[in-house]
DRENTORKOL-3810 file (N, C-alpha, C; in nm, 4 decimals):
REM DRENTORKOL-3810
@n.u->-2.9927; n.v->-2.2422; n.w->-5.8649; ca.u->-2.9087; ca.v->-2.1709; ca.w->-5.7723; c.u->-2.8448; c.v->-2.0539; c.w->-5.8481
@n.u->-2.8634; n.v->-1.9495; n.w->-5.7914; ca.u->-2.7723; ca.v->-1.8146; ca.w->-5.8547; c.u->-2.6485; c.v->-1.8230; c.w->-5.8096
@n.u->-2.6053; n.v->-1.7569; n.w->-5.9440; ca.u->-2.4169; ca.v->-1.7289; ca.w->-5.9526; c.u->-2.3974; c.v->-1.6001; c.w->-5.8792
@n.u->-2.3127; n.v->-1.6223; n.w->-5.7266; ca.u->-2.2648; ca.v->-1.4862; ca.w->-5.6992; c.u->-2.1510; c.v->-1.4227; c.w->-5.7434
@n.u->-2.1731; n.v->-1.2705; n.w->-5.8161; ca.u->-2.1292; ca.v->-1.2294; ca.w->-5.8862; c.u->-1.9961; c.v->-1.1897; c.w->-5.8173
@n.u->-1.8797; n.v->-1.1786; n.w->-5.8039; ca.u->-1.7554; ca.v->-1.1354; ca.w->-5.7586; c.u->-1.6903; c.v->-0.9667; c.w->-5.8139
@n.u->-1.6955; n.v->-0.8672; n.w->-5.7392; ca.u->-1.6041; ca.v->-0.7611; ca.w->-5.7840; c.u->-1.4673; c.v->-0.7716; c.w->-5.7346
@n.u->-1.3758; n.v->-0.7690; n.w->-5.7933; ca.u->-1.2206; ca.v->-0.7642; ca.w->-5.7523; c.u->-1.2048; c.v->-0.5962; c.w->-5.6684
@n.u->-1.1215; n.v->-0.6459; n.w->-5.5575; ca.u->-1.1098; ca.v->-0.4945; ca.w->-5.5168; c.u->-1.2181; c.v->-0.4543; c.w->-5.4246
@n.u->-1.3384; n.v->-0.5431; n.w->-5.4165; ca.u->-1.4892; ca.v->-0.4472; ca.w->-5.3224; c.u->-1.4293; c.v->-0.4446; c.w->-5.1364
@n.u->-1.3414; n.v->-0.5305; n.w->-5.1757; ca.u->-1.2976; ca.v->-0.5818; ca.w->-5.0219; c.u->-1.1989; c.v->-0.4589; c.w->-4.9580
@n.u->-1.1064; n.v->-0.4783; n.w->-5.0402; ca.u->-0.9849; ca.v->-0.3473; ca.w->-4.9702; c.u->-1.0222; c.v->-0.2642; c.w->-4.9642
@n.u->-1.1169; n.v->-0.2113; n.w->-5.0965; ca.u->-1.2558; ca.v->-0.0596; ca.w->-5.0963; c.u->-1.2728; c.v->-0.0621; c.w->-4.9626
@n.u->-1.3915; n.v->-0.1584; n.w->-4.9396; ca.u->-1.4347; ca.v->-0.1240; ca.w->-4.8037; c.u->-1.3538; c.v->-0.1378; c.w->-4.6815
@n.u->-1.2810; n.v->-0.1792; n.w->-4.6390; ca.u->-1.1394; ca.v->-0.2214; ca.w->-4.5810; c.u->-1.0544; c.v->-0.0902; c.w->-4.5227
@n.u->-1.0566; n.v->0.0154; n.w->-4.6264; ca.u->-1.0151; ca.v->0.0998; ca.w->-4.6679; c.u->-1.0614; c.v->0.2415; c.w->-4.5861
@n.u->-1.2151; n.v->0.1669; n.w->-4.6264; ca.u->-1.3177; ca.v->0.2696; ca.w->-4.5472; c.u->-1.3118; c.v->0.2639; c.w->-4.4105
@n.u->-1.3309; n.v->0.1271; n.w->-4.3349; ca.u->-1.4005; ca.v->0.1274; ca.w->-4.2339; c.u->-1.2293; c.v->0.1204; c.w->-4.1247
@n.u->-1.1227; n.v->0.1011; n.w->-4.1667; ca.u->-1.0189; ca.v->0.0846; ca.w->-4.0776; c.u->-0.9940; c.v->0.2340; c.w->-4.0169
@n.u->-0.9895; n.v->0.3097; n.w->-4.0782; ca.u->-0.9701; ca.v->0.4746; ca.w->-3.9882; c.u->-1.0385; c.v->0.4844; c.w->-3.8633
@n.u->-1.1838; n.v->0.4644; n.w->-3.9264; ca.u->-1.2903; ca.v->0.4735; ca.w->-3.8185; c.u->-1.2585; c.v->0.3879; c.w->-3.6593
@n.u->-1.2336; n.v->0.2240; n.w->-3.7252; ca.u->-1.1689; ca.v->0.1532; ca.w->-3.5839; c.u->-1.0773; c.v->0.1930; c.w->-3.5357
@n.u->-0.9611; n.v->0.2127; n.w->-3.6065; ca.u->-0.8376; ca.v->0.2519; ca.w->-3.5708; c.u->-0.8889; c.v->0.3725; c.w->-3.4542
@n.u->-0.9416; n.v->0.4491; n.w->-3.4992; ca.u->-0.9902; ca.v->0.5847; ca.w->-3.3906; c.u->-1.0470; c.v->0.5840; c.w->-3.2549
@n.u->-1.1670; n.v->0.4424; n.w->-3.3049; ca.u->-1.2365; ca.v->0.4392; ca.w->-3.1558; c.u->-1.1195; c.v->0.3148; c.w->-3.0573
@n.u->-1.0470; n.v->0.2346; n.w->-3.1191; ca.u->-0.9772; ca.v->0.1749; ca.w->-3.0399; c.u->-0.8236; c.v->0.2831; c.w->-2.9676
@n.u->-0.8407; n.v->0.3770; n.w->-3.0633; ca.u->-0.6874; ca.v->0.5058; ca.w->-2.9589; c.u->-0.7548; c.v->0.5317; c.w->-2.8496
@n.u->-0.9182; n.v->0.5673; n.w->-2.9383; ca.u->-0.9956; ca.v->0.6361; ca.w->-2.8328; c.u->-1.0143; c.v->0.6275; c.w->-2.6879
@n.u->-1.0342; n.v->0.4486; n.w->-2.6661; ca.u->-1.0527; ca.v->0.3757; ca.w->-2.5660; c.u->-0.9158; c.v->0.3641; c.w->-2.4764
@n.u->-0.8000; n.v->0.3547; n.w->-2.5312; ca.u->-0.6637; ca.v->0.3051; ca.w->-2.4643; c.u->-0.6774; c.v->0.4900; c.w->-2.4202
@n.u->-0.7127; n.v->0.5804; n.w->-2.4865; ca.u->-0.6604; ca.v->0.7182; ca.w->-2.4424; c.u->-0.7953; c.v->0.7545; c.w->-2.3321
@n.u->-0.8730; n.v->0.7327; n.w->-2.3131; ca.u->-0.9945; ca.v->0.7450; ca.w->-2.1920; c.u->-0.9501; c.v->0.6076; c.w->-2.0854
@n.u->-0.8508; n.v->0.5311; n.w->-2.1313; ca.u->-0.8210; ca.v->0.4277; ca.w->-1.9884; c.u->-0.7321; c.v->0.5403; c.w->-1.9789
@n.u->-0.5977; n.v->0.5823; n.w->-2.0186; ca.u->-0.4802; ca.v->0.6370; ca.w->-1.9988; c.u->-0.5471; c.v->0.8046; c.w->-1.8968
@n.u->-0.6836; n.v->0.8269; n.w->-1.9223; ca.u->-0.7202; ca.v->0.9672; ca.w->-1.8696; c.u->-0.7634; c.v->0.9340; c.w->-1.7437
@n.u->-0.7956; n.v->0.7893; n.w->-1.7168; ca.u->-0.9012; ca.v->0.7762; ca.w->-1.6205; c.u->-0.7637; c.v->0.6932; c.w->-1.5080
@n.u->-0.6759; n.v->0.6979; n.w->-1.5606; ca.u->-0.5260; ca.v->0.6465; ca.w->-1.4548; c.u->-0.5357; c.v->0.7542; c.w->-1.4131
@n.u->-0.4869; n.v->0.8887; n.w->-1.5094; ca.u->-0.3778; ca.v->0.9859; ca.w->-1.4468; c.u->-0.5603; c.v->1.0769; c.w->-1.3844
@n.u->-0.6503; n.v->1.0657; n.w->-1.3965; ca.u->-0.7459; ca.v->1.1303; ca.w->-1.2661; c.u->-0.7108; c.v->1.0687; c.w->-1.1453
@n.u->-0.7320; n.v->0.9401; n.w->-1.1474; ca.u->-0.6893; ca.v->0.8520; ca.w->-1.0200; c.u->-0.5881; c.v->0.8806; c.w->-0.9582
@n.u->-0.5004; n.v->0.8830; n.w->-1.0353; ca.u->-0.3428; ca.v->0.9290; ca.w->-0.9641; c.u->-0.3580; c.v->1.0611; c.w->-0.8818
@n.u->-0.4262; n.v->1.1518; n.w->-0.9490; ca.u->-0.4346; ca.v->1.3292; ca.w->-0.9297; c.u->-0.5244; c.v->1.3029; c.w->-0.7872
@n.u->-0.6203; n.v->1.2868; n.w->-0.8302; ca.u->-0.6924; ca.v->1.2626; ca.w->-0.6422; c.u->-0.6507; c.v->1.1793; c.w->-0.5411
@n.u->-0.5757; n.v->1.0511; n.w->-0.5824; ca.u->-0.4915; ca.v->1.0294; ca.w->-0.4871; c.u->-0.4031; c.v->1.0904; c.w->-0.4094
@n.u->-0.3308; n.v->1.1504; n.w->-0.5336; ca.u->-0.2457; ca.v->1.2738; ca.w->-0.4452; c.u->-0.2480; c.v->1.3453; c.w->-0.3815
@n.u->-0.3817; n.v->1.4546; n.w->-0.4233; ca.u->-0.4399; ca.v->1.5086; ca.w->-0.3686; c.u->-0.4749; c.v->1.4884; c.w->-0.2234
@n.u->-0.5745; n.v->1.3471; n.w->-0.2206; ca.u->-0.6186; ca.v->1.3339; ca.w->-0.0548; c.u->-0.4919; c.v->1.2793; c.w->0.0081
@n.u->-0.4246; n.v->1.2482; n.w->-0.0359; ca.u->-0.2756; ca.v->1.1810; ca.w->0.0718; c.u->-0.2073; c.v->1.3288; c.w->0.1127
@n.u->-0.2281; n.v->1.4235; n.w->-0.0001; ca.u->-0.1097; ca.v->1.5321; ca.w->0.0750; c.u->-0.1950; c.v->1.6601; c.w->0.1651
@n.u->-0.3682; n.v->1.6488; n.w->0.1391; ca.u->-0.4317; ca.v->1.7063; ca.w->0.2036; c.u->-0.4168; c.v->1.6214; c.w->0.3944
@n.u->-0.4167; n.v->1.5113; n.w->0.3740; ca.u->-0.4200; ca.v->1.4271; ca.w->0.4914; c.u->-0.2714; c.v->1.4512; c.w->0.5685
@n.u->-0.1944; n.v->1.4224; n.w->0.4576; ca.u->-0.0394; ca.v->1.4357; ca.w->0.5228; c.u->-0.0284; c.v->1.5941; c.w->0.5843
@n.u->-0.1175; n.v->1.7058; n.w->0.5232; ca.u->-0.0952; ca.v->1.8456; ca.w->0.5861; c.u->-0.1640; c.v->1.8713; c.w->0.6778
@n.u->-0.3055; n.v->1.8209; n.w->0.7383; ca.u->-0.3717; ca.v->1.8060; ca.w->0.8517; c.u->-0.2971; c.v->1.7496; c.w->0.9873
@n.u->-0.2584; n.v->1.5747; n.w->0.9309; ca.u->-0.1694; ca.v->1.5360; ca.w->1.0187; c.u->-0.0759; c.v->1.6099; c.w->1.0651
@n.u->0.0339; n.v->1.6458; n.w->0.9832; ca.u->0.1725; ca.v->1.6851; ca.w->1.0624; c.u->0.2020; c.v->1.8398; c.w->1.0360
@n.u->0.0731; n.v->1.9392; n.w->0.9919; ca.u->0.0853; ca.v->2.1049; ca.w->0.9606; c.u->0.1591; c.v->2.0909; c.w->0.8861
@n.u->0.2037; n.v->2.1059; n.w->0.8244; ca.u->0.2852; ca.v->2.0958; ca.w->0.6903; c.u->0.2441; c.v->2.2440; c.w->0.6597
@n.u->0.3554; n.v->2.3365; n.w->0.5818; ca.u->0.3387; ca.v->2.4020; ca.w->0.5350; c.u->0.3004; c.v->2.4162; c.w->0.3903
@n.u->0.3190; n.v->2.5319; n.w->0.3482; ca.u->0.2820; ca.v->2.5174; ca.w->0.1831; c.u->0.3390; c.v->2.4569; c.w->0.1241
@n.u->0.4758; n.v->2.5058; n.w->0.0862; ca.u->0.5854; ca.v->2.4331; ca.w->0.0002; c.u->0.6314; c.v->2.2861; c.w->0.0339
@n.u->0.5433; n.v->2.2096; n.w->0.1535; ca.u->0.5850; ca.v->2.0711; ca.w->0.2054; c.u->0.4726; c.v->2.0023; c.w->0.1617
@n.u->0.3337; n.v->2.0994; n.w->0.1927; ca.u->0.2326; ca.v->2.0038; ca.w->0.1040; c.u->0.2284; c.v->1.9967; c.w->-0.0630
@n.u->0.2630; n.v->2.0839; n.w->-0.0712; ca.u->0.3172; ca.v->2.0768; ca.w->-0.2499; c.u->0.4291; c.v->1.9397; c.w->-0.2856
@n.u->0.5126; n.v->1.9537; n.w->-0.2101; ca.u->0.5650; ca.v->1.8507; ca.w->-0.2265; c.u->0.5622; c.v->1.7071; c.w->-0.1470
@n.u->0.4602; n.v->1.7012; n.w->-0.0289; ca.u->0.3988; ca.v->1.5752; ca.w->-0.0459; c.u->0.3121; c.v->1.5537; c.w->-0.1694
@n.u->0.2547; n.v->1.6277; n.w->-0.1975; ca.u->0.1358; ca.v->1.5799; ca.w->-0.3342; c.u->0.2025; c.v->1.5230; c.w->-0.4428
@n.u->0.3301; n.v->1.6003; n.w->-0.4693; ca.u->0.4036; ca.v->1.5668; ca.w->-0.5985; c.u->0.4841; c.v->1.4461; c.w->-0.5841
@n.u->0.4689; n.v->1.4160; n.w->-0.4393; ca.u->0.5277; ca.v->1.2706; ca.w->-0.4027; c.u->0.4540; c.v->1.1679; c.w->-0.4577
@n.u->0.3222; n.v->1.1941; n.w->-0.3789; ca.u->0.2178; ca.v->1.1037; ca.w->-0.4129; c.u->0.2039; c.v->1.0698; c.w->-0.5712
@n.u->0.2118; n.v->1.1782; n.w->-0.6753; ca.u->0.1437; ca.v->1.2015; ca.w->-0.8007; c.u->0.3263; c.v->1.1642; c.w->-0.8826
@n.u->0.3564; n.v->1.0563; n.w->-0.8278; ca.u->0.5032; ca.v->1.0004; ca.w->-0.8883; c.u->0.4408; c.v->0.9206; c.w->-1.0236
@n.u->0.2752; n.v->0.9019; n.w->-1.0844; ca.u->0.3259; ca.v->0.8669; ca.w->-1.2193; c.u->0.2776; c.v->1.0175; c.w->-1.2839
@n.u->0.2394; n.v->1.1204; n.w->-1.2380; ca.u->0.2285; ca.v->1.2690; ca.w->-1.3479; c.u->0.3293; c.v->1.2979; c.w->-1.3343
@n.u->0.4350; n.v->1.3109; n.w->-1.2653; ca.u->0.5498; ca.v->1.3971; ca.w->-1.2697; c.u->0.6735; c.v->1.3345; c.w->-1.3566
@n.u->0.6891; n.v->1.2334; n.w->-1.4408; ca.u->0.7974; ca.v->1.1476; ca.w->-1.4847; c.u->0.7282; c.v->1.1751; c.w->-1.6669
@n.u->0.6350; n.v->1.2279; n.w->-1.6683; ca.u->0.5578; ca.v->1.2381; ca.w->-1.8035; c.u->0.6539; c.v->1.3383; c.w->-1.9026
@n.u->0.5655; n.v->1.3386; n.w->-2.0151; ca.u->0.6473; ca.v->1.4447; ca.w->-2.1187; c.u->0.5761; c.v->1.6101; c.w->-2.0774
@n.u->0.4487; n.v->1.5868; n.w->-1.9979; ca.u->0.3623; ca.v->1.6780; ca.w->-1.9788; c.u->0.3855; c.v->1.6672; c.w->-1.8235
@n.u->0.4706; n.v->1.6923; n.w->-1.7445; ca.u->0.4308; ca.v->1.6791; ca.w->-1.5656; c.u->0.4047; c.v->1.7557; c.w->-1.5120
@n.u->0.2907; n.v->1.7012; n.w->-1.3651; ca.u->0.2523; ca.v->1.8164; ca.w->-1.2907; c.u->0.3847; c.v->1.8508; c.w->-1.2141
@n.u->0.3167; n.v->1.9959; n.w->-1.1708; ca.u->0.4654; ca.v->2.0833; ca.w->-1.1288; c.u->0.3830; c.v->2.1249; c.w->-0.9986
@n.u->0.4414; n.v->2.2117; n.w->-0.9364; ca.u->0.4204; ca.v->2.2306; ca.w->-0.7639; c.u->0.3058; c.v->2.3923; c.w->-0.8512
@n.u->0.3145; n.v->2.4336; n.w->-0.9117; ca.u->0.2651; ca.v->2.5808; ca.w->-1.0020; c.u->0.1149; c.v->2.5257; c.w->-1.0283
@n.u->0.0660; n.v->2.3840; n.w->-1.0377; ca.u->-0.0481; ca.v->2.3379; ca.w->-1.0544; c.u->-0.1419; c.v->2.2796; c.w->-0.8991
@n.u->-0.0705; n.v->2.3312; n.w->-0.8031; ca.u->-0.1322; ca.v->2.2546; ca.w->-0.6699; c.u->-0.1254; c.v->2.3895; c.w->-0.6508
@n.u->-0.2881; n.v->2.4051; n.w->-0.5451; ca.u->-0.3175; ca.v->2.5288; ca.w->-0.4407; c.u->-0.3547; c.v->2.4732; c.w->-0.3551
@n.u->-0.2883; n.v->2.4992; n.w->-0.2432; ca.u->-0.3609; ca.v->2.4582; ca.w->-0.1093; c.u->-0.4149; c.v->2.6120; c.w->-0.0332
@n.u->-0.4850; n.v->2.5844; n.w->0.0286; ca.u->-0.5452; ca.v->2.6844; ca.w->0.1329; c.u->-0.6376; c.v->2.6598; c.w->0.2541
@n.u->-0.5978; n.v->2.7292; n.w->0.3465; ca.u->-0.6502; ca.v->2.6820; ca.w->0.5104; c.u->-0.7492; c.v->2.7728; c.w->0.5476
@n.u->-0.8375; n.v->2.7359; n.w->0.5560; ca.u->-0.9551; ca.v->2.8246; ca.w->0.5826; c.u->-0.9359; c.v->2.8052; c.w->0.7619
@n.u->-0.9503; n.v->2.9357; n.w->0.7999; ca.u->-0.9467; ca.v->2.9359; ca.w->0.9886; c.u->-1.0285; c.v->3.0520; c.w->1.0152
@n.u->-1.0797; n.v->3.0747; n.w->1.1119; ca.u->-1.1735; ca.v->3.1768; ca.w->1.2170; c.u->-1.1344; c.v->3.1743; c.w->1.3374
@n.u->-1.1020; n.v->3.2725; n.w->1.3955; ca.u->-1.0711; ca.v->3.3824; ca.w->1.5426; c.u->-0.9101; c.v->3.2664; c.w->1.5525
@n.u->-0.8618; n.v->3.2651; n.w->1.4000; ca.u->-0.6818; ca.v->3.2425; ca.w->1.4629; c.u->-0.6144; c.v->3.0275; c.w->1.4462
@n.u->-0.7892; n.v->2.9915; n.w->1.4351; ca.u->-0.7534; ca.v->2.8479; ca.w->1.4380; c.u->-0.8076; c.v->2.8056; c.w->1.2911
@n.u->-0.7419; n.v->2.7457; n.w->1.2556; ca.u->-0.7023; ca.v->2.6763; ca.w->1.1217; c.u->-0.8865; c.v->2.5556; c.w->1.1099
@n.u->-0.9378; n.v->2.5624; n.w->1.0370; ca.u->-1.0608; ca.v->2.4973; ca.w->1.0633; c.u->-1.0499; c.v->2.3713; c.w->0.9408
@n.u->-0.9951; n.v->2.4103; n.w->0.8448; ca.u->-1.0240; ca.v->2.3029; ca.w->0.7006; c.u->-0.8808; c.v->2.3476; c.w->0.6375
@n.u->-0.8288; n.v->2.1946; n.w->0.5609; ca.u->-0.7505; ca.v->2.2397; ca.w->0.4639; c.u->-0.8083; c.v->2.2281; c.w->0.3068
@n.u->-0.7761; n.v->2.2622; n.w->0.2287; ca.u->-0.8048; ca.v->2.2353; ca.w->0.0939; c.u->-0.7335; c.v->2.2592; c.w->-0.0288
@n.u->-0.7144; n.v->2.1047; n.w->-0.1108; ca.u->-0.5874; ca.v->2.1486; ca.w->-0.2019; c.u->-0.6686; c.v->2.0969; c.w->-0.3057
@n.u->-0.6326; n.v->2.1986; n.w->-0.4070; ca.u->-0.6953; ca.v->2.1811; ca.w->-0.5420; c.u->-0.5614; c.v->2.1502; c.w->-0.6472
@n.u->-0.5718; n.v->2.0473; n.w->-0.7025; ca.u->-0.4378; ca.v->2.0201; ca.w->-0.8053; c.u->-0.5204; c.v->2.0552; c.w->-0.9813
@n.u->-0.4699; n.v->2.0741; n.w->-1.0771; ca.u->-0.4886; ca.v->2.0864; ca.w->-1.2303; c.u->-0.3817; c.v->2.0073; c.w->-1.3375
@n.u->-0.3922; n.v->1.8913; n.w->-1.3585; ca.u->-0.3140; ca.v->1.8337; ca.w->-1.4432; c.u->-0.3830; c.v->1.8598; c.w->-1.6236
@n.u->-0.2677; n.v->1.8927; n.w->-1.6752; ca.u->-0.2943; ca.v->1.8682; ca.w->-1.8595; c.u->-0.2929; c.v->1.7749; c.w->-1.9335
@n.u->-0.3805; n.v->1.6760; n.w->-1.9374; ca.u->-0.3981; ca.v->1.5250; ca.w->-1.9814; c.u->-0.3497; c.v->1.5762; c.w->-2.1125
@n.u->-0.2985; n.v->1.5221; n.w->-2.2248; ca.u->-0.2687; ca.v->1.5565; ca.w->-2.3594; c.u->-0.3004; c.v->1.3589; c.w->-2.3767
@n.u->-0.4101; n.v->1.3707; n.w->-2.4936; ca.u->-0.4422; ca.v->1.2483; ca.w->-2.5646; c.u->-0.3307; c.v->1.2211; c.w->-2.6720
@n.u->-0.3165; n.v->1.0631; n.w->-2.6911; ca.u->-0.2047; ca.v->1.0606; ca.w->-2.8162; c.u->-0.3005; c.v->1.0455; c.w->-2.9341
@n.u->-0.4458; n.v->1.0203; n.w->-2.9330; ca.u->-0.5765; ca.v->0.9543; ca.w->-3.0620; c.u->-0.5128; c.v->1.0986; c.w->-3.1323
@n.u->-0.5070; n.v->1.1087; n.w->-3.2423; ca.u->-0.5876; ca.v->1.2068; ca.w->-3.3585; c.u->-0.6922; c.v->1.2760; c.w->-3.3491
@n.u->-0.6804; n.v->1.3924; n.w->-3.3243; ca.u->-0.8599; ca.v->1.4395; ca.w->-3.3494; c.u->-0.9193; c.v->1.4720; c.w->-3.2082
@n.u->-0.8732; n.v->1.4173; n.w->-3.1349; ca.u->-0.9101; ca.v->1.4071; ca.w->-2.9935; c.u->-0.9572; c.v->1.5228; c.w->-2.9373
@n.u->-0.8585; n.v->1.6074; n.w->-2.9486; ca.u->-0.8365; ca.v->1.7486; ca.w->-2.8685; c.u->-0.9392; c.v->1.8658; c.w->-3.0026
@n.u->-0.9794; n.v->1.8075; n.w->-3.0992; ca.u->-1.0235; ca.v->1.8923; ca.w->-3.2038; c.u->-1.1941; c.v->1.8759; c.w->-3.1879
@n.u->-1.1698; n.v->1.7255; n.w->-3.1425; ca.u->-1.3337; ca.v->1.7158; ca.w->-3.1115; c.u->-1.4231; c.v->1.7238; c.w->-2.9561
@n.u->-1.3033; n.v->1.8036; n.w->-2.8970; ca.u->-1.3331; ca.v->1.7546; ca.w->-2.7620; c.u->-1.3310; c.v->1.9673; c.w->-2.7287
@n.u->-1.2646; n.v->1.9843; n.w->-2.8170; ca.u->-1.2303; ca.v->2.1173; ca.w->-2.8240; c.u->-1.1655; c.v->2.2172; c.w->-2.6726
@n.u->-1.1637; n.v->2.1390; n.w->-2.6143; ca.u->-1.0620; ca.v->2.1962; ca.w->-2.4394; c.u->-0.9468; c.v->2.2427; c.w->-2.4554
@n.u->-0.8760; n.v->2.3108; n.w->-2.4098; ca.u->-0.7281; ca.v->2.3456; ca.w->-2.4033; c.u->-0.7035; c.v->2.3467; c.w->-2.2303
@n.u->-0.5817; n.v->2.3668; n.w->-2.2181; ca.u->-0.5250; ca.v->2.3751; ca.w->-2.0785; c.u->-0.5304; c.v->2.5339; c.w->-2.0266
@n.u->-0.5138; n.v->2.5371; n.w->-1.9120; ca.u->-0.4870; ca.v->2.6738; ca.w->-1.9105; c.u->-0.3770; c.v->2.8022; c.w->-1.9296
@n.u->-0.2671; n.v->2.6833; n.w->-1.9121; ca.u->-0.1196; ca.v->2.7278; ca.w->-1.9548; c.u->-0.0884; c.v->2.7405; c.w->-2.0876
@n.u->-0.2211; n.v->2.7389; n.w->-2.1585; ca.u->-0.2305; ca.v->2.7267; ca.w->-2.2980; c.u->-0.1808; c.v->2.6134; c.w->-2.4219
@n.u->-0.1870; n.v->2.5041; n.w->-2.3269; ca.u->-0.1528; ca.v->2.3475; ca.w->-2.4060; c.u->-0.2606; c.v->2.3427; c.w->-2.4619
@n.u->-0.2623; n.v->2.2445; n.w->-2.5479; ca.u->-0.3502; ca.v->2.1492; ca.w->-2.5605; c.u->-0.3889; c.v->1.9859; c.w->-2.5141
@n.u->-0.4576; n.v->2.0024; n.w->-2.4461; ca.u->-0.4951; ca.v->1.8490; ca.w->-2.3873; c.u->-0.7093; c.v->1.8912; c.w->-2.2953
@n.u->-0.6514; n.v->1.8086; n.w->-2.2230; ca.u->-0.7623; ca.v->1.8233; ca.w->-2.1131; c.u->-0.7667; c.v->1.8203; c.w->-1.9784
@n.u->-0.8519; n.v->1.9137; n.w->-1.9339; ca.u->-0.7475; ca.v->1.9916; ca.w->-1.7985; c.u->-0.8309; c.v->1.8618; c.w->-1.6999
@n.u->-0.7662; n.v->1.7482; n.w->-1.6130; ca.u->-0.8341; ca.v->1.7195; ca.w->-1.4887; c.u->-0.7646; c.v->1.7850; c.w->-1.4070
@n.u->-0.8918; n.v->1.8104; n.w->-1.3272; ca.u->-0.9218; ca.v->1.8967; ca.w->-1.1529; c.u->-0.9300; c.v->1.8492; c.w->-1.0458
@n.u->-0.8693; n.v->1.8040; n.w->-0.9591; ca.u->-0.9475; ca.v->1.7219; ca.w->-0.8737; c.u->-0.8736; c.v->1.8254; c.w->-0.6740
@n.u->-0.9742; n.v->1.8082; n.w->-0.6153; ca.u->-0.9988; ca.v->1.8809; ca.w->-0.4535; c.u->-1.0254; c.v->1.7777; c.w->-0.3830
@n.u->-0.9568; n.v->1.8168; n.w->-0.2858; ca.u->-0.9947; ca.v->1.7627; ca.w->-0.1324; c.u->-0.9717; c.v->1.8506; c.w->-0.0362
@n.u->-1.0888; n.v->1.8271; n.w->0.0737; ca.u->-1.1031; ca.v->1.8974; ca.w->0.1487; c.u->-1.0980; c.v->1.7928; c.w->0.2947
@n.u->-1.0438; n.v->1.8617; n.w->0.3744; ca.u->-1.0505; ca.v->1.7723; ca.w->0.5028; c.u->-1.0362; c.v->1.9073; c.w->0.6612
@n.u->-1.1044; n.v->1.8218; n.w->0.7534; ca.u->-1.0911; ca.v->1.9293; ca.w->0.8688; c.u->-1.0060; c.v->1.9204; c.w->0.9874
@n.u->-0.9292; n.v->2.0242; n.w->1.0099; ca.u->-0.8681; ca.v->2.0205; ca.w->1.1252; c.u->-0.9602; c.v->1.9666; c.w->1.2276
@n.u->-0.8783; n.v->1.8773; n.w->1.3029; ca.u->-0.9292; ca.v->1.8601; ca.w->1.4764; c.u->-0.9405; c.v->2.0103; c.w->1.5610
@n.u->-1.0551; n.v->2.0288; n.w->1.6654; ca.u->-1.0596; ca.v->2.2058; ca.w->1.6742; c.u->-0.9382; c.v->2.1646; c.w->1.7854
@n.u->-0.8977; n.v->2.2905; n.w->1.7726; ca.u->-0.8183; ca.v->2.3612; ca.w->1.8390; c.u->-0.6345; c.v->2.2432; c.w->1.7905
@n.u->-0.6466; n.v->2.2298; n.w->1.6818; ca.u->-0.5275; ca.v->2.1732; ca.w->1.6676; c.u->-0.3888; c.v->2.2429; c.w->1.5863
@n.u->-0.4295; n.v->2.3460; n.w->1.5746; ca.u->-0.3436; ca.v->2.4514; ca.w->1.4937; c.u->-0.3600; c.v->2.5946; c.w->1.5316
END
């Protein structure tokens, strides 16, 4: 039977090595759940305040702030969406309002290391993070506006 030979130290060496690497892909993962909430949240909002402005005409500054109702976990953040990141607009022909459509832009900012370096995106307000987009579109009933 052979003697296995023992190095003192080969362990923490490698230990040493390979913990950064996990450490990274496990931020990685908690920070792609944390991206894939606040999308969810953003299109939720989105179709509730596109729906809420069909339903009851809502104007601009009311569907802005139904959305920002809806989008109650982006707005409490260190990064929150603001009414400056929602566009709505009503597309109409010969006077009647035909479709609404609101486009929101939130600035996801990852907490991983490296994230934003390897992913290389910025915001447009000139942060750094990653911009989700999310639209809805829905149609007036004719002749309801």
């Amino acid at each position: 039977m052979k003697h296995k030979s023992h190095f003192p130290g080969q362990t923490i060496v490698e230990f040493a090595l390979v913990i950064p690497v996990v450490l990274l892909l496990i931020l990685g993962f908690f920070d792609l759940g944390r991206a894939l909430i606040n999308y969810s949240a953003l299109t939720n909002a989105v179709r509730e305040g596109t729906r809420s402005g069909i339903v009851m005409a809502y104007d601009e500054a009311a569907i802005k702030d139904k959305v920002l109702e809806y989008a109650f976990t982006l707005t409490g953040t260190s990064n929150p969406l603001t009414a400056d990141q929602i566009v709505p607009s009503i597309t109409s022909t010969d006077g009647f309002a035909e479709s609404l459509q609101i486009t929101a832009t939130y600035c996801f900012v990852p907490v991983t290391p490296m994230i934003g370096t390897l992913i290389g995106s910025g915001c447009a307000g000139g942060g750094t993070g990653i911009e989700l987009t999310a639209t809805s579109i829905m149609q007036y009933e004719p002749g309801a506006r």
